[in-house]
C-alpha positions in Angstrom: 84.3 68.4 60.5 80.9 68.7 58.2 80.3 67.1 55.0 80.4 69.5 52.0 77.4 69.6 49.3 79.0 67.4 46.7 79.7 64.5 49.8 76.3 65.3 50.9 75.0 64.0 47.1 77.6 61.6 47.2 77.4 60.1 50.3 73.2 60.5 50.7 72.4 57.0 50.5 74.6 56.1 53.2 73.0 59.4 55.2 69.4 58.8 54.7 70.4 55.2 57.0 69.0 56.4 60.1 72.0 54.0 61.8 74.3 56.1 59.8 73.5 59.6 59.3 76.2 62.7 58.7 78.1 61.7 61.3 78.3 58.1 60.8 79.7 59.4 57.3 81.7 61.6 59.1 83.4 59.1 60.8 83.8 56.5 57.8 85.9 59.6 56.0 87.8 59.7 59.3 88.2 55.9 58.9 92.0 54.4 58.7 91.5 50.7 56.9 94.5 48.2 55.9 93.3 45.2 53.6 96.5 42.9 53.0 96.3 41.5 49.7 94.9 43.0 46.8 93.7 39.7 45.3 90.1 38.0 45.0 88.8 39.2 48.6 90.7 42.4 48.5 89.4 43.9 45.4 86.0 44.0 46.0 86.8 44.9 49.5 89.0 47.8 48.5 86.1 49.5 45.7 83.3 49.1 48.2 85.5 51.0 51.1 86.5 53.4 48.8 83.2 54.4 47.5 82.0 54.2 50.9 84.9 56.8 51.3 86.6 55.4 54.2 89.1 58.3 53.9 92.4 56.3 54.2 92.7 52.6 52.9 96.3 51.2 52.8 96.6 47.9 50.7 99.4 45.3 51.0 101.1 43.5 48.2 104.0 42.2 47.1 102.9 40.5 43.4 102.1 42.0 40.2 99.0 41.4 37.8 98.7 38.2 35.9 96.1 37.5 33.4 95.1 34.2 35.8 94.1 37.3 38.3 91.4 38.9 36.2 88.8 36.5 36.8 88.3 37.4 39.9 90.1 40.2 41.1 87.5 43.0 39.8 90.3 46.2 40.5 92.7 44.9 38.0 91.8 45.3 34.4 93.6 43.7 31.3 96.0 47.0 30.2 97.2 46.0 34.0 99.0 43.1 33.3 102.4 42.7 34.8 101.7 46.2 37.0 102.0 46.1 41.1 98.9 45.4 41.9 99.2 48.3 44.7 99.3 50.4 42.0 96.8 49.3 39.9 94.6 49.0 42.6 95.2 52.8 43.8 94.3 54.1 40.4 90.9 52.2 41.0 90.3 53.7 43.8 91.1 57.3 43.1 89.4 57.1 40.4 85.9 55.9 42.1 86.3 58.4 44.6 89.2 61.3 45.0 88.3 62.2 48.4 89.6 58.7 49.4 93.6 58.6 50.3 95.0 55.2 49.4 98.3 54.2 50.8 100.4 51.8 48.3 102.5 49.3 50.5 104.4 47.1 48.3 105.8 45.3 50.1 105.6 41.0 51.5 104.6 41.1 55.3 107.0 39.3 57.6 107.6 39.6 61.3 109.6 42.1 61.1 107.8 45.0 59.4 103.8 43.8 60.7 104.0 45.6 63.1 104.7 49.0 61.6 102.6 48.3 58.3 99.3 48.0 60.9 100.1 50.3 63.6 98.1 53.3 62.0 95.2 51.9 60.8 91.7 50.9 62.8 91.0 47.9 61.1 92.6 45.3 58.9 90.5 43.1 56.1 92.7 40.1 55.6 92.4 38.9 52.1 95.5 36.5 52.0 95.2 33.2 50.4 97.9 31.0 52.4 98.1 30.2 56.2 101.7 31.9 57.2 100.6 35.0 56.7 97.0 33.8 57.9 98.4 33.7 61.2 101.0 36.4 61.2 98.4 38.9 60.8 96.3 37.1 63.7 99.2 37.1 65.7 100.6 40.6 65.4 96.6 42.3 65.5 95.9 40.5 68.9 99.4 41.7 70.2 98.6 45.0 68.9 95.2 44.8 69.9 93.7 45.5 65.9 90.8 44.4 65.2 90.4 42.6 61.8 88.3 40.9 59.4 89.7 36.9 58.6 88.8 35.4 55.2 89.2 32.6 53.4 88.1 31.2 49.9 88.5 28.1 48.1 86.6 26.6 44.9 83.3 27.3 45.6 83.0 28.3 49.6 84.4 30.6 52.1 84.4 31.8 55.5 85.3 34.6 57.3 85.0 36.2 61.5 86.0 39.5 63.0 88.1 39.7 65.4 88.0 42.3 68.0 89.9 43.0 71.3 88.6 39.6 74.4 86.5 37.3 71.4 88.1 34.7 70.0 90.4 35.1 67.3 92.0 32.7 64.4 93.8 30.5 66.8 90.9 29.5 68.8 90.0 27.8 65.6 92.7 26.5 64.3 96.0 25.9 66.8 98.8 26.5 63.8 99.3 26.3 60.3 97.8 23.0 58.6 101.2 20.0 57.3 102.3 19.8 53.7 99.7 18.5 51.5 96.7 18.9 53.7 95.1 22.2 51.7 95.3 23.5 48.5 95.2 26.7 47.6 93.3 28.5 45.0 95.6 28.1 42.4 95.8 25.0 42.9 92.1 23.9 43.4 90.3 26.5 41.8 88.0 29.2 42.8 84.4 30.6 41.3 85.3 34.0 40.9 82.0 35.3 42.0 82.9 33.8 45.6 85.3 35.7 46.4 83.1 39.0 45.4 80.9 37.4 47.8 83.3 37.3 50.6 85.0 40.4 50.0 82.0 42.3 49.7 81.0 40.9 53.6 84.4 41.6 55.2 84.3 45.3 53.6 80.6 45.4 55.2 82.2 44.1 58.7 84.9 47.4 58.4 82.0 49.8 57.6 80.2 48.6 60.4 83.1 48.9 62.9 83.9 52.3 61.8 80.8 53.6 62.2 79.7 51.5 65.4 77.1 49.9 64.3 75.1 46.4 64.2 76.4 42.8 65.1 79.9 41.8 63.5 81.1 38.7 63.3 82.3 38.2 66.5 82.5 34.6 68.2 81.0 33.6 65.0 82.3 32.3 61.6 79.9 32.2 59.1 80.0 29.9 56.1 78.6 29.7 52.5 78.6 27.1 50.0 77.7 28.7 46.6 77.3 25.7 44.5 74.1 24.9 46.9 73.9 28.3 47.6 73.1 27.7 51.1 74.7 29.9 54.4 75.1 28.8 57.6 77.0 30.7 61.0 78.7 28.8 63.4 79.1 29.7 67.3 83.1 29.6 68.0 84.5 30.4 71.6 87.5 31.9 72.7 90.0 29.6 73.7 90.8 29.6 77.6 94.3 27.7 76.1 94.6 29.3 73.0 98.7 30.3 72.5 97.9 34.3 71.7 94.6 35.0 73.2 94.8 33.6 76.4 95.1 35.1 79.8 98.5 33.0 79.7 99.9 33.3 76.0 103.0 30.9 74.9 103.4 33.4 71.7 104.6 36.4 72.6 106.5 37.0 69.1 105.7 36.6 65.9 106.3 34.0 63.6 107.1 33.9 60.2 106.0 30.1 59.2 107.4 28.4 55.4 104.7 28.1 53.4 104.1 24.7 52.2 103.7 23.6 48.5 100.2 21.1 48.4 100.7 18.5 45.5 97.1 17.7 44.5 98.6 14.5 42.1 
């Protein structure tokens, strides 16, 4: 398709990457990328793609901007209060870069409508922060073959693996949604708003990469950070002969749409 002169300024850090190059920019600016949730992990995942210019980025939300959200979730300023948060973080994006497109689903994912919400895109970030919807988008991107990025943040760690088509995906881990009171969530324990910069800024390096084709993602790996010690770590994880998705012999076939569970920290 060729770059034109003002992408070719743009874009020339990325171009001068000999494992990148014109036509790995080329092929970012074809690039189809969902991220679901336009929270702590999806903002900073949402401005790096688009100045990357991934040339379509849908985001997923269903809740407007509260002034709790603004330290963390670097796309939302202050005048945004009580906007979608779709919105607010569209006019971000177009703003940091018009040649990106930026498709505003406003919507809460269920079972139902997954499925059509993911069917166009290449990749999908995940930057939910409760475990129905954790595993509803596992579910329906294995079924649908989609490869995605998993995240997941709370006070001051995180973690996150990529998925791709035959590796092991979030139910290898963990089998189905932890009980009642088991794990908090970052409302209710707290979160270091710089950690979920950190985590969103990896899971939008994981898309770039599997856009373009290039390096070692995060498969059959979940890496780990701690920021209070400020240590890292990456942990081998295998794909689960028995896992209920995955498997050569799957016992989900459907999605499901798990209640989310209250956690009383008293």
């Amino acid at each position: 398709m060729g770059l034109s002169e003002e992408q070719i300024e743009r874009y020339s850090r990325h171009i001068i990457l000999k494992q990148v190059g014109g036509k790995g920019q080329e092929k970012l600016l074809a690039g189809k990328v969902l991220i679901i949730g336009a929270g702590g992990l999806g903002a900073p995942a949402a401005m790096y793609l688009a100045a990357a210019g991934v040339g379509t980025i849908g985001i997923v939300d269903f809740d407007k901007v509260d002034l709790t959200n603004l330290q963390r979730q670097i796309i939302h300023f202050t005048k945004d209060i009580n906007q979608e948060k779709v919105l607010s973080a569209k006019e971000k994006m177009e703003a940091i870069n018009p040649d990106v497109k930026v498709v505003a689903h406003q919507l809460m994912l269920n079972s139902t409508n997954i499925v059509d919400v993911i069917k166009d895109y290449d990749f999908v970030i995940d930057g939910t922060d409760n475990f129905p919807i954790k595993f509803l988008i596992n579910d329906a991107c294995v079924l649908q073959k989609k490869s995605f990025s998993h995240g997941g943040i709370l006070r001051f760690e995180g973690q996150t693996f990529t998925y791709t088509q035959g590796n092991a995906c979030y139910r290898c881990l963990f089998r189905e949604p932890p009980p009642k009171d088991a794990v908090p969530t970052c409302s209710q324990a707290g979160i270091l708003g710089a950690v979920a910069g950190m985590l969103g800024t990896v899971q939008a390096a994981e898309a770039l990469k599997y856009i373009i084709g290039i390096g070692d993602l995060l498969e059959n790996r979940l890496l780990i950070f701690n920021a209070l010690k400020m240590e890292y770590r990456s942990v081998k994880i295998k794909k689960s002969k028995n896992c209920p998705v995955c498997s050569d012999k799957p016992t989900i076939t459907k999605l499901i749409d798990y209640e989310q569970t209250a956690c009383d920290l008293k």
